[in-house]
N, C-alpha and C positions, 0 to 999 in steps of 0.2 A: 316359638319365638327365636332358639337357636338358631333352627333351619330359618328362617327367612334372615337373620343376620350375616349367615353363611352364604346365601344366595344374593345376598346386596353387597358385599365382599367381592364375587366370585364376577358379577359386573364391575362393579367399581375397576378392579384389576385388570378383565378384558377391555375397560375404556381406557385405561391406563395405555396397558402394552395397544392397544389402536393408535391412539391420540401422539405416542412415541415413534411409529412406525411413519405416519403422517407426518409429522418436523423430521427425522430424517427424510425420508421424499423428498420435502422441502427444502432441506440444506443442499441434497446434493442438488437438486434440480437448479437452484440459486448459484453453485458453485461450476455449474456445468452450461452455465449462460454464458452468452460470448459480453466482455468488459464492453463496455457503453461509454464511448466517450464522444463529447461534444465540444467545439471550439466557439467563443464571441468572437468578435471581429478582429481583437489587439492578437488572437489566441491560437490564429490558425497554424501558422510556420510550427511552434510548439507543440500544437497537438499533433499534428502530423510526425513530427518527430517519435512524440511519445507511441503514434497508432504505429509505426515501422516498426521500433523495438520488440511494441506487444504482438506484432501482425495480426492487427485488427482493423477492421476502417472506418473513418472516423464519420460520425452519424452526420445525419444531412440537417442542415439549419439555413437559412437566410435570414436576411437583415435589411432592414429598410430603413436608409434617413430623407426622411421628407423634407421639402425645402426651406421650410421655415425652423429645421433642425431635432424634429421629434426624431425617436427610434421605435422601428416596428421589430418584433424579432417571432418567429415562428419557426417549431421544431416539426421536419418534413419529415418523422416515422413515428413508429408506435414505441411508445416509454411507459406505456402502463405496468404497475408493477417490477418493475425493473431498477436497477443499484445504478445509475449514471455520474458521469463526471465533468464536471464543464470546467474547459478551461479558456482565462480571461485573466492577463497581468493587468494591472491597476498602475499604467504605465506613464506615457507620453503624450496622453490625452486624458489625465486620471478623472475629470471629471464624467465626460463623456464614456469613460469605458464602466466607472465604477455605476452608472446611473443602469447602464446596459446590463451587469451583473446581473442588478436588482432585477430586472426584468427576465432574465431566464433562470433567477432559481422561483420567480412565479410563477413560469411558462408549464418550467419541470411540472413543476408542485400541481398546478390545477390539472396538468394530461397526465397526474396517477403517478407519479414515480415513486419507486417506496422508496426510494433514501437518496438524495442529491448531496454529492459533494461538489464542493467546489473550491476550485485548483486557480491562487492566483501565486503565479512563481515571484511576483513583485507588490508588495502593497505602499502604493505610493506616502497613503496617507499615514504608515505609521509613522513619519516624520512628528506627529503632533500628538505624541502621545499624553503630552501633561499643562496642565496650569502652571507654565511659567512665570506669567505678570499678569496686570489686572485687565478683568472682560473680554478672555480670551476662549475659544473652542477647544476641547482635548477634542479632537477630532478622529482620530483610530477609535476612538469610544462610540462616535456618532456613527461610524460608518460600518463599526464590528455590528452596533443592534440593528444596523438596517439590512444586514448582510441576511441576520437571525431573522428578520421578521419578515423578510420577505421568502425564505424559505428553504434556508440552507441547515443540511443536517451534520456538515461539518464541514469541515477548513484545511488544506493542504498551501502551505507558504512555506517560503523560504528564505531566512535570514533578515526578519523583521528588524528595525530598528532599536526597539528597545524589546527584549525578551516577552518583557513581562504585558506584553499587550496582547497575549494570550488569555490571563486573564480579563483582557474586557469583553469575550467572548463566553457566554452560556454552553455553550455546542463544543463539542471538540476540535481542538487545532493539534495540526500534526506539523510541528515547526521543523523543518530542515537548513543543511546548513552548508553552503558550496565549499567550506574552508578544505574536508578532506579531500573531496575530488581534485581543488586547486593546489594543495601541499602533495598529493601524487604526482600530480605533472608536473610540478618545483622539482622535484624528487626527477624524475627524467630527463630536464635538459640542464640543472646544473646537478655539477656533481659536490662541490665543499666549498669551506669559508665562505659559509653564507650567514647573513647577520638580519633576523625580523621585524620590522622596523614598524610601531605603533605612532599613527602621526601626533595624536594627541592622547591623553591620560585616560579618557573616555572608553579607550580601546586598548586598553592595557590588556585585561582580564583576555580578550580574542586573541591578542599578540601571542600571551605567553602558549595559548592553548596551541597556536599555530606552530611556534617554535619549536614545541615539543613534539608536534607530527614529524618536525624534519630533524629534531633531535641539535639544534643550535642555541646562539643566544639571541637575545633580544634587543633592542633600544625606543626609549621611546620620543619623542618629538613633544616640545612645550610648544602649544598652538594657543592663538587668542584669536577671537572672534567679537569683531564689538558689537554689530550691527544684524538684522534678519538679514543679512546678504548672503552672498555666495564667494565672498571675500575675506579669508582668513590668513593670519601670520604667521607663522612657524619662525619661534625666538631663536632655538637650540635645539639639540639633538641629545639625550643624553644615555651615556653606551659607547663604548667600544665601536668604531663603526671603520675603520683606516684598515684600506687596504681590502676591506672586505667585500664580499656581493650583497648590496642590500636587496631584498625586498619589502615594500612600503604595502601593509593591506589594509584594507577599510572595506568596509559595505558598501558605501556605492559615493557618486561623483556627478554634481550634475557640471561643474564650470573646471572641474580640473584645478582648481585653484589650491587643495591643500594638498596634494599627489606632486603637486609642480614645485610649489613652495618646499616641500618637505625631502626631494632629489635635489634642488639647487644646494641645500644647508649639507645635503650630505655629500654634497659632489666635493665641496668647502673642504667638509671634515672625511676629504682621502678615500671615500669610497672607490671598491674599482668601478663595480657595474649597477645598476640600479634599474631592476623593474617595480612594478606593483601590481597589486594584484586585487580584484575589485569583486564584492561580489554579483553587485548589479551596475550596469551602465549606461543610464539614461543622461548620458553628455548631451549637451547643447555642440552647435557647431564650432562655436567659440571653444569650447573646450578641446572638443578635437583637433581642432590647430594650434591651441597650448601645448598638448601634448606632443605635437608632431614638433616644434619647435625648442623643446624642453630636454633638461638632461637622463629623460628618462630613455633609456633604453627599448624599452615593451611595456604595455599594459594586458594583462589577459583578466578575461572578465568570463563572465557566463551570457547565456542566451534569455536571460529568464525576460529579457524586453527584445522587442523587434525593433533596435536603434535602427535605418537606413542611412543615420546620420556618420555612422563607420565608416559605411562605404569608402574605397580610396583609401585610405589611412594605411600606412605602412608600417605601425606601431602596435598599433589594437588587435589582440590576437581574444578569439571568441571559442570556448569550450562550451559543448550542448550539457545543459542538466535536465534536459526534457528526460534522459534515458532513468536518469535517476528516480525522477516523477514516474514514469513508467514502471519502474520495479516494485516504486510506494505502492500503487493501484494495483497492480499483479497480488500485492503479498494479501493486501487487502482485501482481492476479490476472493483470495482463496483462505483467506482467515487464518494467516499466519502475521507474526511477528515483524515489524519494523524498525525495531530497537538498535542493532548492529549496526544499521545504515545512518543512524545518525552521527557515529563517530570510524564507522569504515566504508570504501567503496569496494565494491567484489570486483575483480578482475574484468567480467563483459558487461558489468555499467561503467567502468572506466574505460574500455576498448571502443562501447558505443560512442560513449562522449570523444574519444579522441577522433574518430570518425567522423565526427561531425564538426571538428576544428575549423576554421576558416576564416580571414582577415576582415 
């Protein structure tokens, strides 16, 4: 009885050390695969971006919208078994692009892919994160479980509306955040007496965070909004602001209306110069010629949308963070750490990005 318990031991253990020599195999074979990325339609400029950085090429897809306005979407290689990345902002078409999502993390999912991320650098809908008044949609909820159910194995975004809309997410969200790449470059072309300006109360907590990237003070702006518009008031300013360099930032602008409002009250209260700084910017036209007309000086925003609506503009200045996405999927394919990059930029994903500056 000994001997054969010694002998079922003595297996057991050579399955062991097999079965371990097997998942290493695996890891490295996994780690030694070239990054897999994919573009939807809204996605392409971006991913391209991000395949330069990683000098990879970006997988082949087409798309087809039929006349009566269906979307056909089919992946033109092989993704069996394989880590892929699809990227798709949820943008300037949010309905149309988000409906498109859905369709390629099922595309992924039915041709075998083990593990589908998916990369939206803009999610339009978290605007509707909550039950505000009666017989209403929280709507970032509706569109986090359809995201899940159609077959994503996790979420790369950037600078959600409300934080906490990661929680309506089951699956992992890797939230980023453009503030440090855009307080580097603050950092570059002014040099002092600079003052960070939160337009409304709502955005204090990012203000102060920001301030202390650049190691200044802050103010913030008393805003009312009475109405679902795109039409908000800015009463006062309160803060030290005379004499100073403001910069106004927020997450994003579709009519320019509180960015404009909130450099007029400060141009009032003695500011010298006054940019802002956005981190997404899906303006309407109307905005962009607010802005060209306005006492702003510059707006600098990110790429995480394909505005064509910039175009022209002699104000609007665009930093890529595709490079930044790029490093996330790097660290990821190789099973290291993302942590750092959410509150530092390394020196050649801020070098990439400024490379890829443009009006």
């Amino acid at each position: 009885m000994n001997y054969l318990r010694a002998f079922t031991q003595v297996l057991t253990d050579d399955s062991l050390v097999s079965a371990s020599k097997r998942l290493t195999s695996l890891k490295r074979r996994e780690m030694d695969s070239d990054i897999k990325i994919f573009a939807g339609s809204s996605g392409q400029e971006f991913a391209k971006c991000m395949c330069k950085y990683l000098g990879v090429p970006l997988g082949k897809t087409s798309v087809i919208t039929f006349s009566e306005g269906n979307t056909y979407v089919k992946i033109e290689e092989h993704v069996r078994d394989e880590d892929v990345f699809v990227v798709l902002p949820i943008g300037l078409d949010p309905n149309n692009e988000f409906v498109e999502l859905l369709f390629w993390m099922d595309a992924f999912k039915r041709s075998g892919a083990r593990y589908v991320t998916a990369i939206v650098p803009y999610f339009s809908y978290a605007k509707g994160d909550k039950k505000d008044e009666s017989r209403v949609s929280i709507r970032a909820r509706v569109c986090a479980e359809c995201i899940e159910l159609a077959g994503a194995d996790r979420v790369i975004t950037m600078d959600l509306h409300a934080a906490q809309i990661q929680g309506f997410f089951k699956k992992p969200v890797d939230h980023l955040y453009a503030s440090p790449l855009l307080a580097k470059y603050i950092k570059s072309i002014m040099s002092d007496n600079i003052v960070v300006v939160s337009p409304d109360a709502g955005f204090v907590k990012n203000a102060r965070k920001f301030a202390a990237k650049l190691e200044v003070d802050f103010a913030v702006g008393d805003k009312t909004r009475i109405a679902h518009d795109e039409n908000a008031e800015i009463m006062e300013i309160i803060g030290d602001v005379a004499g100073k360099n403001a910069v106004i930032i927020d997450d994003f602008s579709l009519s320019a209306g509180t960015i404009v409002e909130t450099a007029k009250i400060l141009k009032k209260r003695g500011a010298k110069s006054i940019i802002a700084c956005l981190s997404h910017i899906p303006l309407s036209s109307k905005g962009v010629d607010a802005i060209e007309k306005s006492d702003l000086s510059m707006v600098i925003s990110t790429d995480s949308i394909n505005n064509p609506r910039l175009k022209g503009s002699s104000k609007i200045k665009i930093i890529s963070v595709a490079p930044l996405f790029a490093e996330v999927v790097k660290r990821m394919h190789n099973r290291e750490t993302i942590g750092d990059l959410i509150d530092n930029i390394p020196e050649d994903v801020f070098n990439a990005s400024i490379i890829a500056l443009h009006h």
